[in-house]
N, C-alpha and C positions, 0 to 999 in steps of 0.2 A: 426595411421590412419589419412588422409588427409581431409581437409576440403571440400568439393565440394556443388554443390547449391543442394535443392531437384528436384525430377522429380517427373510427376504423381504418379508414381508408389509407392514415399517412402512417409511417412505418419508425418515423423519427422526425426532432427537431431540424430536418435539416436544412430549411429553407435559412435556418439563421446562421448556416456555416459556411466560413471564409473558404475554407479547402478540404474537402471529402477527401474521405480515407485514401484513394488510388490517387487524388491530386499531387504534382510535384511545384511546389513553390519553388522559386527563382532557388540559386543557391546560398545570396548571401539571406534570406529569408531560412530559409531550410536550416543554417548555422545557428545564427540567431535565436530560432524560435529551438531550435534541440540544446542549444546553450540555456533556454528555461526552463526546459524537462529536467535538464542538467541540477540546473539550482532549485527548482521544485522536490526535489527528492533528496535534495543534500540532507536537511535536516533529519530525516529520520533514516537514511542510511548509517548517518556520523552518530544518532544517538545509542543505535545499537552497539557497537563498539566502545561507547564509553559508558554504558550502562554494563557492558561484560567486562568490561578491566575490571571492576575491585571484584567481584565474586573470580574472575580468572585469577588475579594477580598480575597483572600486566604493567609496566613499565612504560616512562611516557614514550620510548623510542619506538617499543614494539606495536606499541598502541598507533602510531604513525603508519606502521605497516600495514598493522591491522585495515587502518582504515582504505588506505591503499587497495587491497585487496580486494574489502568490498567492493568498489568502485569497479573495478578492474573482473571481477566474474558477474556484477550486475551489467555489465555494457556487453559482455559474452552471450549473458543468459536473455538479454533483451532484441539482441540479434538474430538470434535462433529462435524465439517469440515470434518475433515480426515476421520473418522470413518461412520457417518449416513448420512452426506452431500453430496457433491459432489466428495468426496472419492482421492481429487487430494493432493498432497504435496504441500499445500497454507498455510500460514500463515495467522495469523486472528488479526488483532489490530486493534489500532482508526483511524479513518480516518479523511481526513482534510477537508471534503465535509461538514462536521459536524460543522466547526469553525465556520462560516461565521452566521448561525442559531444560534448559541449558545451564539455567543458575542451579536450579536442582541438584542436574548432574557433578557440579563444582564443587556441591555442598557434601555429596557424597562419602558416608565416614570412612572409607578405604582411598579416598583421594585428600584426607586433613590435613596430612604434610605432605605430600606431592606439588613439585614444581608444575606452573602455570602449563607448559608446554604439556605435560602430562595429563590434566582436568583438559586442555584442548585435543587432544588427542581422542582423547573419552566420547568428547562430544562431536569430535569427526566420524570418529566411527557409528554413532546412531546417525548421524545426518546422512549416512550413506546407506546404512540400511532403509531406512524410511525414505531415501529418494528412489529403491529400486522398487518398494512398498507403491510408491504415488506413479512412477513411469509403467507401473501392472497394470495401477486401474486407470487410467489414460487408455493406454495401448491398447487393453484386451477390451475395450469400449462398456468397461461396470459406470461410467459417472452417465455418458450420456443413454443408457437405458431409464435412468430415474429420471428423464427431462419429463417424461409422460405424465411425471407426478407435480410438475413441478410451473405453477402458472403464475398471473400477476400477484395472486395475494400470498405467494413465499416470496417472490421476488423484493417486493416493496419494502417489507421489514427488512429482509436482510443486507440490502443496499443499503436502507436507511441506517441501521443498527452501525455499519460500517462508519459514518462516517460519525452519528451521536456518539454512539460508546467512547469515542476518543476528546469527548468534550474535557478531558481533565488536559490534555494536549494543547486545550485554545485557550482562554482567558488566563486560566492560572499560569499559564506561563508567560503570555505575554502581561499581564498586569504586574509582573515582577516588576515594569516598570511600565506603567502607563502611555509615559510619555513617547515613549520610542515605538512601545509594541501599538498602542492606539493611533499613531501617525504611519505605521507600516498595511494597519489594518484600514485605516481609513484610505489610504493612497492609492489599496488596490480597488476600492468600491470606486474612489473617482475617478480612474481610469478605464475599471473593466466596463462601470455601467451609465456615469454621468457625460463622460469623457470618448465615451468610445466611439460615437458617428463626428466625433471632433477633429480627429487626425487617426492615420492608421495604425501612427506607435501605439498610441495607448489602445486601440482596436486588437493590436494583435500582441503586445507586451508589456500587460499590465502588470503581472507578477515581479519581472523582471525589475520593470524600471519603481517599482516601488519597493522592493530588497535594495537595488543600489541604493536610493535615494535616503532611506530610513538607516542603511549602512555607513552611508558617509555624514551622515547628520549627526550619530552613535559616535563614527572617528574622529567628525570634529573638536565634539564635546569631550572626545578623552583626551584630543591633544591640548583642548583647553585647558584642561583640569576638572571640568563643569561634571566629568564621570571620572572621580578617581582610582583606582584599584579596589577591586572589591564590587563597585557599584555594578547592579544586573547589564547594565547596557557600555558599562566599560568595554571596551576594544585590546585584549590582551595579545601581542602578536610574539608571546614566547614558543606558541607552538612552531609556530613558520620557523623559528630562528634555530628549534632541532632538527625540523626535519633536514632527510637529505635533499639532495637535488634530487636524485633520479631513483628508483628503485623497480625492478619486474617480480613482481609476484611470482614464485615458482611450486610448481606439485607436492605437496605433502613437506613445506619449507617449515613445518614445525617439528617434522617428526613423525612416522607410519603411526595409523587412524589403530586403536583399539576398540577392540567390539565387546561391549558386555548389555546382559539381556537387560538388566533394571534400566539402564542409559537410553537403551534401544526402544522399550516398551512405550518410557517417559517421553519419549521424543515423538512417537508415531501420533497422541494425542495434539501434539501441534501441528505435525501434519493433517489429519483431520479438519480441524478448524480453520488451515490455512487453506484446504482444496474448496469448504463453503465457502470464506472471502470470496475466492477467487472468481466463484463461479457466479456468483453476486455483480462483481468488477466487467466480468465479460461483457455483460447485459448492459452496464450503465457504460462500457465504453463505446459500443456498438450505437446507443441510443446518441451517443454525444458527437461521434464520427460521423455518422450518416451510413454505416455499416447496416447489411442484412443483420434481423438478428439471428445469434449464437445457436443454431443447429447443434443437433446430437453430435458430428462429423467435428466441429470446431470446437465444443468442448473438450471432449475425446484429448482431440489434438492438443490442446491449450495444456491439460493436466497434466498429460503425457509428458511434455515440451517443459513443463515447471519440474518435474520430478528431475530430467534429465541436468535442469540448473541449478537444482537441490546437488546434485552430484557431482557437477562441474564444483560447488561450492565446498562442498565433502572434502574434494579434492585438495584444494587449494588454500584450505583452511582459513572458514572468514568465522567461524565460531557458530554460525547461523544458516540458512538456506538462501531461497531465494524465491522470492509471491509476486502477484501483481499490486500495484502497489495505486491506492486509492487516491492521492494526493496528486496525480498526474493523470488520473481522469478528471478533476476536479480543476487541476489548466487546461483541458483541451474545453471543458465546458465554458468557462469565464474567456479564452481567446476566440472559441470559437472553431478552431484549428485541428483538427480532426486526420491530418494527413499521415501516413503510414511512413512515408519517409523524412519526414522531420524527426520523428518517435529514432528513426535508423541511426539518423545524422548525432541525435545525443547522444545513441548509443556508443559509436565511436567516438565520442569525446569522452567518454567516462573511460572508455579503453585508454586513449591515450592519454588525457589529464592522469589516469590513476599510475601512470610509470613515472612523473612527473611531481617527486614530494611536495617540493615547496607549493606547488599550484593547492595540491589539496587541502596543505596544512594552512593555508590563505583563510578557506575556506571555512576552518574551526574558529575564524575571527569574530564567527558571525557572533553577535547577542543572541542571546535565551528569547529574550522579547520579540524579535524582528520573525522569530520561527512561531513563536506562537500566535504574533499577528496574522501571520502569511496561513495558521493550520485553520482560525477561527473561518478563514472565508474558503479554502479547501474542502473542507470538513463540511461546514455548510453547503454548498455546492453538491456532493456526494448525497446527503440524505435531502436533498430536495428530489434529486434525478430517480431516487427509490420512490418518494412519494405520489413520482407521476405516473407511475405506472397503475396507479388506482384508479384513473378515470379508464381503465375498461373493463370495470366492475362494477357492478351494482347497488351503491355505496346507501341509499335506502334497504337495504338488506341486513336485517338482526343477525343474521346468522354470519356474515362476512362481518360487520363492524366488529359481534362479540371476536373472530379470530384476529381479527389487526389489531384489536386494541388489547389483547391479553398476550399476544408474541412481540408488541411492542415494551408493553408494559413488563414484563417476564425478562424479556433480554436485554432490561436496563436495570430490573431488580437481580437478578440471582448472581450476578458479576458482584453486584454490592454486596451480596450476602456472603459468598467467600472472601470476599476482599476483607472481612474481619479475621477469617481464619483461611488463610490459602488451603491447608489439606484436611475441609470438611470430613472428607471421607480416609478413614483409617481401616479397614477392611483384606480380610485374604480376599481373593491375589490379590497383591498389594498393586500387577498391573492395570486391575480392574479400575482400581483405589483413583491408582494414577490420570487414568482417561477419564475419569467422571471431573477426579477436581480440575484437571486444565480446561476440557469443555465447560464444566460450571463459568471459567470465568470468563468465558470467552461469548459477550453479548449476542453476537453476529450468529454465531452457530446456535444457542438456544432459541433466538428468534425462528430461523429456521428451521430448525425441529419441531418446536413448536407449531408454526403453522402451516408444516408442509402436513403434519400427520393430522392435524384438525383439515384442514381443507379438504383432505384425501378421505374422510371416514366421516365429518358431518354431512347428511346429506344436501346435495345443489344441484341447479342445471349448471351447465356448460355456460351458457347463456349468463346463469347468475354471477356464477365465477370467474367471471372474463375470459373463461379460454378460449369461445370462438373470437371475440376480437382479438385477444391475443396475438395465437396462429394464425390469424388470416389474415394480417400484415404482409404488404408486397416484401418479398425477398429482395427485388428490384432497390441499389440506393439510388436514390433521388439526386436530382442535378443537383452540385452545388453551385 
């Protein structure tokens, strides 16, 4: 089947997909392909945890836990996604809207000599105010009243934004070491795109079998010597040899959640930014599944269902929340694979791999390079899926070109512009302070600002705007 662009009439790519959202592939298919969601998301699940140890204070053992944990309330909070939430093939982990809050609150001068469990404590306790903060506007249906506002030309930037802003995530980290992260990177182009009507593996496991492949190419050469200690693509397997075998995650196992308002305020900013992601994420999963799209009803739901994993995570102290997470929209687009229960079947693995130390500590064996290869064509993938939603709009239009290309340009510049001084804004209320500089740096949410309030107030038709092709997308998914 050929590629072609959509027209009014077709609602998604989905003549090009292997298995629609409701489809159930065989079982050992179903395993397989949720064991790549699995490994699709390792890397930035694993990064958060070991970018919060030195601001926490964390120790390698606890650090083991730690990541355990994520694991283990992402596979909870993706269950209740699929199943009660917004019902799409999304994966549910930590989000990086969350960091920014989080090291803050560690830096905090009443927590300087405070024990780690302490600064985490701190930061439990805002994650759970700000989860009851996001299960409000879910529930009481405040996100999906603004869908009205809300058509192809906010869309596009902010899917897009999702996946460029995280361009410091691609190259520079796999160019740490050329050799590996550029054989990781290129493995998955010949699989996903040169390779894919050539057998079905590489059709349906392209990510997969190029992390193995670039993994064990990485082991050899350390066993060699050819990477010795030190080198980016060395294969260090000290962590596997701490952890335990076995551990269960338990409710508030660090310690009861303290609630103070400066922690609490600083945090609700990254909620903020995390609910636009999200709502970005829904749209491009929906388009990559063969899913109706995202109704008022389903966002609702989705926000709802995130806050509630926000809280599950509160709970159980993973230092962070819980988003949908853009890297696993980004394999459903390159396999193809779109199905709701494969999305399930990873989720119980992340369940049960995460009471399973040594499995997880396996998986901090990975190279720096092999994640960075793998995010360069993720990432990519992501802000292509934003940029198609411009063919139903009227791209000879002054007025549409000047708002995409000034909420594109905007939500690549003003991230850079803090990123020389994280807190631009010094100001009473310091909570004000606070929400300004975390959105500033947060590309994805200023693109969206940006162009939801210019689309909304310059004037258009309907017509110029995309919203009749938009909305008038059959609801109906398409056979796969």
């Amino acid at each position: 089947m050929e590629h072609h662009l959509l027209t009014e009439e077709e609602s998604h790519p989905a003549t090009e997909i292997i298995y629609g959202i409701d489809d159930i592939p065989p079982h050992w298919e179903s395993v397989t392909l949720g064991f790549q969601h699995y490994l699709t998301m390792f890397g930035s699940t694993v990064a958060i945890p070991l970018i919060l140890s030195g601001p926490l204070g964390l120790d390698a053992q606890n650090l083991g836990l730690l990541i355990g944990t994520m694991f283990f309330v992402s596979g909870i909070a993706t269950l209740l996604q699929t199943t009660l939430g917004n019902k799409l093939p999304i994966v549910q982990g930590g989000t990086f809207s969350f960091l920014a809050p989080a090291i803050a609150i560690c830096g905090m001068a009443s927590l300087a000599e405070a024990g780690w469990e302490v600064r985490m404590q701190h930061i439990q306790g805002a994650v759970i105010a700000g989860a009851l903060f996001e299960i409000a506007i879910g529930y009481l249906g405040l996100v999906g009243k603004l869908l009205r506002f809300i058509g192809p030309i906010t869309i596009a930037p902010t899917i897009a934004l999702i996946g460029l802003s995280l361009f410091k995530f691609g190259a520079p980290i796999a160019g740490k070491d050329w050799i590996i992260g550029g054989l990781t990177l290129g493995l998955i182009v010949l699989f996903s795109q040169y390779l894919r009507r050539v057998g079905r593996v590489f059709e349906m496991f392209p990510i997969m079998l190029a992390i193995l492949l670039a993994w064990g190419t990485a082991a050899a050469c350390t066993y060699l010597g050819v990477f010795p200690e030190g080198h980016p693509s060395h294969v260090s397997t000290a962590n596997l040899a701490a952890a335990p075998w076995f551990n269960v995650p338990t409710p508030f196992q660090w310690g009861w959640p303290t609630f103070s308002a400066a922690a609490i305020v600083g945090m609700l900013a990254g909620y903020l930014a995390s609910m636009v992601e999200s709502i970005g994420d829904y749209y491009a999963c929906a388009r990559l599944s063969g899913a109706p799209v995202p109704d008022e009803k389903t966002i609702n739901r989705g926000i709802g269902m995130e806050g509630i994993g926000c809280l599950i995570a509160g709970i159980f102290g993973t230092g962070n929340g819980t988003t949908s997470y853009s890297e696993n929209i980004g394999a459903i687009g390159l396999t193809r694979v779109g199905s709701r229960r494969v999305v399930q079947t990873g989720a119980i693995l992340m369940i049960v791999l995460a009471v399973v130390g040594k499995f997880g500590a396996l998986f901090t064996t990975i190279p720096q390079p092999i994640v960075g290869g793998m995010y360069c064509a993720m990432f990519g993938m992501i802000a292509s899926v934003g940029l198609s939603n411009l063919q139903f709009i009227n791209l000879n239009s002054a007025r549409n070109l000047f708002i995409i290309g000034f909420a594109f340009f905007m939500g690549l510049s003003v991230p850079e512009y803090f990123a020389v001084e994280a807190n631009r804004f010094a100001f009473e209320p310091t909570w004000l302070a606070n929400i300004l500089n975390t959105i500033g740096q947060t590309g994805m949410a200023i693109g969206a600002f940006i162009a939801t309030f210019l689309d909304n107030t310059i004037p258009g038709t309907s017509k110029e705007r995309g919203l009749d092709a938009f909305h008038a997308r059959p609801e109906e998914s398409p056979e796969s």
